[in-house]
C-alpha positions in Angstrom: 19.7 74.6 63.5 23.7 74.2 64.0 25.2 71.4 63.2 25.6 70.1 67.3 21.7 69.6 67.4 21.5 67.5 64.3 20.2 64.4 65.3 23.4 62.2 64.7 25.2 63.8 66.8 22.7 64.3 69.4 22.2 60.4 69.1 26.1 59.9 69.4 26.5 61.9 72.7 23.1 59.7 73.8 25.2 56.4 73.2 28.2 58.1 74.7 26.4 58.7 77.8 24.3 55.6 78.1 27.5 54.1 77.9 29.3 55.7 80.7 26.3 55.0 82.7 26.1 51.3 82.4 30.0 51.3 82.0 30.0 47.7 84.7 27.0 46.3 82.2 29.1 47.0 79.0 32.3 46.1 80.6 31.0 42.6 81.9 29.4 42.1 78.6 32.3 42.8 76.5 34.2 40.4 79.1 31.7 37.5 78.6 31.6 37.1 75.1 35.5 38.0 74.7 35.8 34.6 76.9 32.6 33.0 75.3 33.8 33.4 71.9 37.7 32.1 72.3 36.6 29.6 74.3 34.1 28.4 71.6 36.8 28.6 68.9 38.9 26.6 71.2 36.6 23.8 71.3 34.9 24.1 67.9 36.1 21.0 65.5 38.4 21.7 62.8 37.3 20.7 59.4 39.6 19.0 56.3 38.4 19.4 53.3 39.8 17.0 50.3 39.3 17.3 46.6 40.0 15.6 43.6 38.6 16.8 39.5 37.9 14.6 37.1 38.0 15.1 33.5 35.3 13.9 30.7 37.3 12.9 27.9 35.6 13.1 24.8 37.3 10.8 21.8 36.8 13.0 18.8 39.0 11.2 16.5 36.5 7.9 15.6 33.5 9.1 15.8 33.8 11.5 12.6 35.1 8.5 10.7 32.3 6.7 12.0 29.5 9.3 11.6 25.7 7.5 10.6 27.5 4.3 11.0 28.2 4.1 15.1 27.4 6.2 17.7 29.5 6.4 20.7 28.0 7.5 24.1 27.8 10.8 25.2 26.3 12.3 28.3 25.5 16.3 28.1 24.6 17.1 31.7 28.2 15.3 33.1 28.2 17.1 36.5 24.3 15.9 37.0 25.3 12.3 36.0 28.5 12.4 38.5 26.3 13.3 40.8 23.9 11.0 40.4 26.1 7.6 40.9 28.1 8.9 43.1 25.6 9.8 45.7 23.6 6.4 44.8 23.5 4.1 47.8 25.3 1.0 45.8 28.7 3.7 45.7 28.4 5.1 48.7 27.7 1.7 50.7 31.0 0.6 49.0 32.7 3.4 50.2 31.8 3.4 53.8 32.8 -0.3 53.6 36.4 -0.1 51.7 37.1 3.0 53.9 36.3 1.5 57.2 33.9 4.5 58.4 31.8 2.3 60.3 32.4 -0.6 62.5 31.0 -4.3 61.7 27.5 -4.9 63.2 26.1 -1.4 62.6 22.0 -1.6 62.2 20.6 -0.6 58.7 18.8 2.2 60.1 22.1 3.5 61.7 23.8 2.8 57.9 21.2 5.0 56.4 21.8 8.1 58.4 25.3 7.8 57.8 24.6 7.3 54.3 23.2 10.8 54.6 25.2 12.2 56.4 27.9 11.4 53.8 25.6 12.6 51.3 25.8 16.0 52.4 29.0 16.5 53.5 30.0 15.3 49.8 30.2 17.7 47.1 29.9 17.2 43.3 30.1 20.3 41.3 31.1 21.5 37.4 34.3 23.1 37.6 35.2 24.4 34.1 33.8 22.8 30.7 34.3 19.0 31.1 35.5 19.3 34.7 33.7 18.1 37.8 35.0 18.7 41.1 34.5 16.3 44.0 35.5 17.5 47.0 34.3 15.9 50.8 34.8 17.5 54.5 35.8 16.0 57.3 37.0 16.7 61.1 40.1 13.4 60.4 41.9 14.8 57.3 42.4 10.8 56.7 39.4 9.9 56.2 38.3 13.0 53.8 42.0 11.6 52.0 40.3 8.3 51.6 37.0 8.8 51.0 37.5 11.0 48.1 39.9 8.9 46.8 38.1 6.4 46.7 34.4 7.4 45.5 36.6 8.7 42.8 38.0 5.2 42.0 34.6 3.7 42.4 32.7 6.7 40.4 35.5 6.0 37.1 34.9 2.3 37.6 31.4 2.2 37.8 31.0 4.4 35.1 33.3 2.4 32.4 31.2 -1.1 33.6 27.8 0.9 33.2 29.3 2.0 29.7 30.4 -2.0 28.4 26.6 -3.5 29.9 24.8 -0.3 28.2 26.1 -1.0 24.7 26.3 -4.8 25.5 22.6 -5.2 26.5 21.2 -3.1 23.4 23.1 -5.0 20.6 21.9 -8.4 22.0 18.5 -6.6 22.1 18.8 -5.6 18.4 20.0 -9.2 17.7 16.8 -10.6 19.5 15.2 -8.0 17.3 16.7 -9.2 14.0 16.0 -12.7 14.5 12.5 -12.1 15.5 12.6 -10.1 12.1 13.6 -12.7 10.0 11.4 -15.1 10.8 8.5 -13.0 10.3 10.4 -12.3 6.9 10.2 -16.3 6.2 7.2 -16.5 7.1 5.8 -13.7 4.5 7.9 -15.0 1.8 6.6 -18.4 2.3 2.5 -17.3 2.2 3.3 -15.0 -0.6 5.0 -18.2 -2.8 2.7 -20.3 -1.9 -0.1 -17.7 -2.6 1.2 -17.1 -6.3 1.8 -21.3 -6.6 -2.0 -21.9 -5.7 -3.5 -19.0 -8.0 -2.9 -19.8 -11.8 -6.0 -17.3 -13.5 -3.2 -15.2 -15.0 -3.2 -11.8 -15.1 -5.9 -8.8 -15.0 -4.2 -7.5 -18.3 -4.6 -10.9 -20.1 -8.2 -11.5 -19.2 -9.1 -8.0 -20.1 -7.4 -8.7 -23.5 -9.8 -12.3 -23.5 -12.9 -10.5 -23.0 -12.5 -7.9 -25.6 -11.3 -10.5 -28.0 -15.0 -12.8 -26.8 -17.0 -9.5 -27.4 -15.6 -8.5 -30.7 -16.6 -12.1 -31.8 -20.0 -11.9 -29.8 -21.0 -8.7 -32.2 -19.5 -10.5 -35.6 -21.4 -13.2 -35.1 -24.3 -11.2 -34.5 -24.0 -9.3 -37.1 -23.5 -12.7 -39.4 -26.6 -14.3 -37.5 -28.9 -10.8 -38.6 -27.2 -11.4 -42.1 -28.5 -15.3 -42.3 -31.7 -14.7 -40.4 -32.5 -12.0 -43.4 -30.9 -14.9 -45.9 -33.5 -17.4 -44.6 -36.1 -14.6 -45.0 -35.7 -13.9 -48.5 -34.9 -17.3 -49.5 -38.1 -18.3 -47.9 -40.2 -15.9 -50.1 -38.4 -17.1 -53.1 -39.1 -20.6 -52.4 -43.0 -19.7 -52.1 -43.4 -18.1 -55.0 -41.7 -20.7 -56.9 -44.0 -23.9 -58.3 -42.1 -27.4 -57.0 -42.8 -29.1 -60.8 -42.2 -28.1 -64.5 -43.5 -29.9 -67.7 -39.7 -30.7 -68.6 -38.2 -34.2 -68.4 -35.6 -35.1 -65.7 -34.6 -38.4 -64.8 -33.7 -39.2 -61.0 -29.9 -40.0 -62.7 -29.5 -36.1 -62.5 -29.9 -36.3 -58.6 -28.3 -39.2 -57.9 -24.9 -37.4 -59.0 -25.4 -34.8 -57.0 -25.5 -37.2 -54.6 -22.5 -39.1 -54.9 -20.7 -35.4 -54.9 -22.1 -34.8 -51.9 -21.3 -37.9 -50.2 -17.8 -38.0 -51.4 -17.7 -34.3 -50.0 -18.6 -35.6 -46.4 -16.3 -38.5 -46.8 -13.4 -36.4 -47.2 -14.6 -33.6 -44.5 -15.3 -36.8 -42.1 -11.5 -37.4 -41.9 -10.3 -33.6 -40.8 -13.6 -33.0 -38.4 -15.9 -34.4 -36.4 -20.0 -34.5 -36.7 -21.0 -31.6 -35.0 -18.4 -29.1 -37.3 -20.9 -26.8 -39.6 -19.9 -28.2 -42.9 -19.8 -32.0 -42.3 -23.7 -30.7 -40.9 -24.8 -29.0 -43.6 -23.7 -31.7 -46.0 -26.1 -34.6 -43.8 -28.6 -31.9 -44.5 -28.4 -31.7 -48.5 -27.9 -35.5 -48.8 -31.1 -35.7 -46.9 -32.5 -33.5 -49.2 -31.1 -34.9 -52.3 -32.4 -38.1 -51.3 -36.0 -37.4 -51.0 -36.0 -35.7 -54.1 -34.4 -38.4 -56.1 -37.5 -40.7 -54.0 -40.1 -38.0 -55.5 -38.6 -38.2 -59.1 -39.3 -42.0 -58.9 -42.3 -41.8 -57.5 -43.2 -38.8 -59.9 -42.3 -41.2 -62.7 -43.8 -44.7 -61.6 -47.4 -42.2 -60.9 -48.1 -41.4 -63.9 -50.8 -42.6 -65.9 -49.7 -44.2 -69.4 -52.1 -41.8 -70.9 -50.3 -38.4 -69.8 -48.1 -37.5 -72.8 -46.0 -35.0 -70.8 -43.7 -36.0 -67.3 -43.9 -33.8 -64.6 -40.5 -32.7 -62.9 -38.9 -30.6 -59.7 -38.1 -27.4 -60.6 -34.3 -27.2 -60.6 -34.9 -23.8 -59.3 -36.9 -25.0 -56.4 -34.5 -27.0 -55.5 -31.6 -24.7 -55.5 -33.6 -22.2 -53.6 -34.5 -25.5 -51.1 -31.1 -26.3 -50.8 -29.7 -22.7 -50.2 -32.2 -22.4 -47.8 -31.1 -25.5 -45.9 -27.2 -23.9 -46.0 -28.3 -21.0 -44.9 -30.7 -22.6 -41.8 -27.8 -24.7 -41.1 -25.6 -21.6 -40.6 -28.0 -20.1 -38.9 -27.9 -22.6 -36.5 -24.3 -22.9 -36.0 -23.8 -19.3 -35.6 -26.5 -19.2 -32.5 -25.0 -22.2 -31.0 -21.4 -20.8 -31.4 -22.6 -17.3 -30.4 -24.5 -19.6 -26.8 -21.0 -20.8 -26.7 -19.0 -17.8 -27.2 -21.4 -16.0 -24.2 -20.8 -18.7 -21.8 -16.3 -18.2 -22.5 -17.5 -14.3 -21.9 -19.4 -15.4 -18.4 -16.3 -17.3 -17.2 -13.8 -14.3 -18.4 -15.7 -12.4 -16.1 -15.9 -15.0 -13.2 -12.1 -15.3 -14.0 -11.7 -11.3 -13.8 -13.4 -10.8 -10.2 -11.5 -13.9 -8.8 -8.1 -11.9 -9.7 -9.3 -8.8 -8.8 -10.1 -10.6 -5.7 -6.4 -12.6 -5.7 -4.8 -8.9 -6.5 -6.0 -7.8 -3.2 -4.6 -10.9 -1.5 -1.7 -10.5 -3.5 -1.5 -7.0 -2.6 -1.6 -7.3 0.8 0.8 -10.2 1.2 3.3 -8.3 -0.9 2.9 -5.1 1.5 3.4 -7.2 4.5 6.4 -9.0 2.9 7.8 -5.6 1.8 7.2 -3.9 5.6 9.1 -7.1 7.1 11.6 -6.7 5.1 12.4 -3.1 4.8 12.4 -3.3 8.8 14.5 -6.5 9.0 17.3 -4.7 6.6 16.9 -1.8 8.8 17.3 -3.8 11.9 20.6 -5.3 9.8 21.9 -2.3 9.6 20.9 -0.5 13.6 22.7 -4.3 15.0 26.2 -3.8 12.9 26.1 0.0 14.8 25.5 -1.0 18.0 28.0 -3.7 17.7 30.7 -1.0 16.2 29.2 1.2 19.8 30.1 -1.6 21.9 33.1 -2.0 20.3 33.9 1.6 20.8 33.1 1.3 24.4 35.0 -1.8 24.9 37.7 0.3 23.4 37.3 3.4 26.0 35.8 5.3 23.2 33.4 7.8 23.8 32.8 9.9 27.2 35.6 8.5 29.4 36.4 10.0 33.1 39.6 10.0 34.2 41.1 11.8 37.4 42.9 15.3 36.2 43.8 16.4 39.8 44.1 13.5 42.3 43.2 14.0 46.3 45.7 15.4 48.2 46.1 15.0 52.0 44.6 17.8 53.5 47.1 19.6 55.8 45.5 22.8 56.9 41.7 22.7 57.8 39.1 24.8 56.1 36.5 27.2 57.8 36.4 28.5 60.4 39.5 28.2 62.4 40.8 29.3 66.1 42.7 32.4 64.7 39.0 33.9 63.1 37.3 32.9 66.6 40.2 35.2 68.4 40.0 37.6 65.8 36.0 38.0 66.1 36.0 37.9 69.7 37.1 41.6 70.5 34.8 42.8 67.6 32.1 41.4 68.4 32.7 42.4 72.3 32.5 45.8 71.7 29.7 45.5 69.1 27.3 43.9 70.9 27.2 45.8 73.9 26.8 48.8 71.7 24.5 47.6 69.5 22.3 47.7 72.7 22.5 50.6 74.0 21.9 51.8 70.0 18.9 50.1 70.2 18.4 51.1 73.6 18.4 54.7 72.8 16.5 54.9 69.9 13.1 52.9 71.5 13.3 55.0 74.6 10.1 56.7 74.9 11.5 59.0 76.6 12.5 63.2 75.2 16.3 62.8 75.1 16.8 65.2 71.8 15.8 68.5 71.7 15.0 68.1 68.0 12.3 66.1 68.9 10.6 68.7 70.7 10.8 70.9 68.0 9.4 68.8 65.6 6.6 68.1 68.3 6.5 71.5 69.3 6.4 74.9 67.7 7.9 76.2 70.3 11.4 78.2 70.3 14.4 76.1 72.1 15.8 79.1 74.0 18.6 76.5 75.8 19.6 73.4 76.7 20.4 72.5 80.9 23.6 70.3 81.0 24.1 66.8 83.1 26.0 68.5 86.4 28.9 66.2 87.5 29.4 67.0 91.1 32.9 66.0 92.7 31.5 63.1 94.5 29.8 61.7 91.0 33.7 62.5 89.6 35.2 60.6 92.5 33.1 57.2 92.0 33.7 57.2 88.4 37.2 57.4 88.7 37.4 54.6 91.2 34.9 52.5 88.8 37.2 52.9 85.3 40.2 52.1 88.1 38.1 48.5 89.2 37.1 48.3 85.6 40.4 48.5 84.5 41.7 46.2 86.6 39.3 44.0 85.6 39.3 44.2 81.9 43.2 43.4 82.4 42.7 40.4 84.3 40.1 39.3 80.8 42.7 39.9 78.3 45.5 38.4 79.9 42.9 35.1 80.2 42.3 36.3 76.5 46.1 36.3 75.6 46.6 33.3 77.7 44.6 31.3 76.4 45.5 32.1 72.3 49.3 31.1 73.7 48.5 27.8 75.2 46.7 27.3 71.9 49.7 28.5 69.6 52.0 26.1 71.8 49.4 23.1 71.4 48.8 22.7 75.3 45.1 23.3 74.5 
């Protein structure tokens, strides 16, 4: 297949064709939206576009000499937080009203959808690490002058007054916090002095010491208590097998010194102790011994018969074993009643223990409570200086400040689409159009206008092709209709040309 029969060129001398024969359709089409498009750039509105940047300045120079002491504030998303107040109702109602954009008496409902409106037609975008761009279209280059100017004024204001009320409102926070803080602190200091005041058992260490000291002397004494109770024992089968009398001759005299010993013994113990201590005991004891045996000697000797030629006499060595008997019962004694005693002092040592393991606990407790409070009191010390040193950094204009790097300019040429792109467009898209058609035209026609669709159909050979025959009548006509079309297409462009004039020269 040559190159003519390729189906691009077969479709081009289609379109060619199509287009001659609908030459008055493609004419008047490319005439309508010639006009149609200048005059719609002739009456569309002319848009001003104003913009202004502003910078976030960060102060680096305090806040490293201030580091874990203060912290200034910073924003990381700026553009999002521009965005944000500006396009908050409070800064744009101020705006409309400063700026004049709508008269007095307008409804709320009619505010609102000038609100948005506004909205949309303002722009808030990054423009560069720490730059945000606000930029705002309008068809009065004015009022885009104005209002950019001024939601830049209000945005910078707002801000810095957002900034002081932040940082105010959180330090008197923190000093709410702190008082709150220390009162709780008092109050824990005053249950835990007042706890220790009104619990005087001593220490856990001390009555442990106590009670080991009570049950070492529990076991001595019971070991001195086995020892005497054996004594008594011993000196009890001594005594029996001992006879009271011997056929020796005493006189009572012999037991009435003993006596006076022992009561001068007692005499002198009775001025150190009292009655109940062992000794001053032991002594009653012997004198009452020593008594009935001086009674028994006289009696003994006044008993006799005159007749009996030998005196009967106590055994000295009964009596010794009597009377060591008697010492040793009397110790006996006062070792069970001291040991009673010494078991009771172990009964309270241990009453005494629970109660401060008990008063530990308390103790314990208040102590942690008192610690806590305090630990977060000295912490909240220490968060209220910062956020005073942040307020004073804001106060100061440290931190994130915004200020305006470029200011608004009056907007002298309008943006967008203009007149010169309407005239421009129209010619392009005259001609376009109209053969975009017939394009479309003659590729959906059902009907065989290539001949390598029939042999793609067919498998059949293409022996030729019959050409359209243009007779001299057919030539005549369309000679006449390019004349008329001519003509006509003349009269359009010098409307065309016409019209762009009157628009250079301002009449239109």
């Amino acid at each position: 297949m040559s190159d003519s029969n390729s189906f691009p060129i077969q479709f081009v001398k289609a379109l060619i064709k199509e287009i001659i024969a609908h030459r008055v359709l493609v004419t008047l089409i490319f005439s309508s939206i010639l006009i149609a498009v200048v005059l719609a750039g002739l009456f569309y509105p002319l848009k001003y576009t104003s913009s202004t940047t502003i910078h976030a300045d960060q102060q680096n120079i305090i806040a490293p000499l201030l580091e874990g002491q203060a912290e200034v504030t910073r924003v990381q998303d700026r553009s999002r937080v521009v965005r944000e107040v500006i396009y908050s109702p409070r800064i744009l109602t101020q705006v409309v009203e400063e700026v004049g954009l709508l008269p007095e008496g307008t409804s709320p409902k009619e505010v609102e959808l000038f609100l948005n409106g506004l909205r949309g037609r303002l722009q808030v975008e990054g423009a560069g690490p720490g730059f945000i761009k606000i930029s705002y279209q309008a068809q009065d280059p004015a009022e885009a002058f104005k209002v950019v100017s001024k939601v830049s004024e209000l945005f910078i204001k707002d801000v810095s007054e957002s900034k002081r009320n932040e940082s105010r409102e959180a330090f008197l926070f923190i000093d709410k916090q702190v008082k709150s803080y220390k009162e709780q602190l008092q109050q824990a200091e005053s249950r835990l002095q007042a706890f220790k005041s009104g619990n005087i058992d001593g220490t856990e260490a001390d009555v442990s010491r106590r009670i080991t000291s009570l049950r070492a002397q529990i076991e001595e004494m019971e070991l001195n208590l086995e020892d005497q109770s054996t004594k008594v024992v011993s000196l009890e089968k001594q005594l029996a097998q001992e006879s009271r009398f011997i056929a020796r001759q005493y006189r009572a005299d012999v037991y009435r010194e003993r006596l006076a010993e022992a009561q001068s013994r007692l005499a002198t113990l009775r001025l150190s102790y009292k009655e109940t201590y062992p000794d001053v005991v032991a002594l009653k004891h012997q004198i009452e011994d020593l008594k009935k045996a001086i009674q028994e000697a006289n009696e003994t000797d006044f008993g006799s018969s005159s007749n009996d030629a030998v005196d009967s006499n106590i055994n000295p060595l009964y009596e010794e074993l009597r009377l060591a008997l008697s010492e040793a019962r009397v110790a006996t004694d006062t070792i069970k009643r001291r040991l009673r005693l010494t078991r009771g002092l172990l009964e309270e040592e241990y009453e005494r223990l629970k109660r401060i393991a008990e008063q530990e606990a308390q103790l314990a407790e208040l102590t942690r409570d008192y610690t806590v409070t305090r630990e977060i009191y000295e912490e909240m010390l220490d968060r209220k200086e910062k956020a005073r040193l942040s307020m004073t950094l804001d106060i100061e204009g440290q931190g994130v400040n915004y200020k305006i790097q470029e200011p608004a300019t009056f907007p002298l040429n309008p943006s967008g689409f203009r007149f010169l792109h309407f005239v421009l467009l129209a010619p392009f898209l005259g001609v376009m159009v109209p053969i975009g058609l017939l394009g479309a035209y003659v590729y959906l026609d059902p009907r065989i206008r290539f001949v390598s669709k029939i042999e793609e159909n067919v498998d059949v050979p293409i022996l030729g092709v019959v050409p359209h025959v243009h007779t001299k009548l057919s030539r005549r006509i369309m000679r006449g209709d390019i004349i008329l079309l001519a003509l006509f297409l003349t009269l359009v462009f010098g409307a065309y040309v016409g019209v762009v004039v009157l628009r250079v020269k301002g009449v239109l």
